[in-house]
N, C-alpha and C positions, 0 to 999 in steps of 0.2 A: 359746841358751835350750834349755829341757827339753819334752820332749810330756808335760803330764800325764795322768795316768791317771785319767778320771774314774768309770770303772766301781769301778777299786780304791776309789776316795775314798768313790763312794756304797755300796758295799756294805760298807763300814770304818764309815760313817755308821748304815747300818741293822742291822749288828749292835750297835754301842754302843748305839742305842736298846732292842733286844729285850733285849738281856741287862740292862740299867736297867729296862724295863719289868717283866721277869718277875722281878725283883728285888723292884719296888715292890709288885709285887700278893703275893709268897709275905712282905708284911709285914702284909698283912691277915690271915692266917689264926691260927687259934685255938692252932697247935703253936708252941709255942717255937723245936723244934727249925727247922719250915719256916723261923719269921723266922728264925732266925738265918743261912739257908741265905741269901734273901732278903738281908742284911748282905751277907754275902760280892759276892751277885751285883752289888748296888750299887759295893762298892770293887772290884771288876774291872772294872764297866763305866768307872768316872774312871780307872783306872790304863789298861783301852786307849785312850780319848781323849785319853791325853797324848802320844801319836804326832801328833793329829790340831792337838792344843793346841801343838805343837814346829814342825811343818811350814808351821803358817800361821803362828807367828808370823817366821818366816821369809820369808813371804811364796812359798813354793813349792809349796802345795799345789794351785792351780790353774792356774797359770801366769800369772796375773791381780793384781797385787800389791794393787790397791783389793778385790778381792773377798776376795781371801786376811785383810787386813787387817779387810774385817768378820767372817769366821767366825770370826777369832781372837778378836773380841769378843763372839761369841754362845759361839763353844765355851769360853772362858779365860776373858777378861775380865768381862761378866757373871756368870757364874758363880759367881767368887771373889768378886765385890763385896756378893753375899749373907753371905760370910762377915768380908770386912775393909771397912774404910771408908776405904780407898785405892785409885787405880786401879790395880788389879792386870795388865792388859794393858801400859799404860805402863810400870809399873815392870819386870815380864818383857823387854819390848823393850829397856830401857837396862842392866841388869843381866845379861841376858844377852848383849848384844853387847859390852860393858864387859870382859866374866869368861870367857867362853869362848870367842870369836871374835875374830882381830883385824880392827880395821877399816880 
């Protein structure tokens, strides 16, 4: 097995939050231009959580495969369920072990 890294994981964690946060809030202001900066900061913060969204579904980001199994449902699965009304976590785990990986 692997030693993870949990310092990398949680500081991987609080920067996807700030850079989301200071996203959400330069959507509150009155310039266009801020939100639209605001935009940006938001699709950079889901494009760096897809490392985060890859690794646990993996089951590797903490070395723990039930724990790993639930961030992929708080980081991935949840997430996406806001937007489709399928389970998005299930279907990434069999689609991508299917398609990319052999098993």
């Amino acid at each position: 097995m692997f030693e993870p890294a949990y310092l990398h994981n949680f500081l991987r964690i609080l920067e996807i939050i700030g850079i989301a946060l200071l996203g959400y809030f330069c959507l509150f202001s009155g310039s266009y231009l801020v939100k639209f900066f605001g935009v940006v900061l938001i699709a950079l913060a889901q494009g760096r959580s897809g490392w985060m969204q890859h690794e646990s579904g993996h089951r590797s980001l903490t070395g723990k495969p039930n724990a790993d199994r639930c961030l992929h449902a708080v980081i991935f699965g949840k997430e996406k369920k806001l937007l489709c009304s399928d389970d998005s976590e299930s279907r990434w785990d069999l689609s991508n072990a299917g398609v990319f990986h052999d098993l």
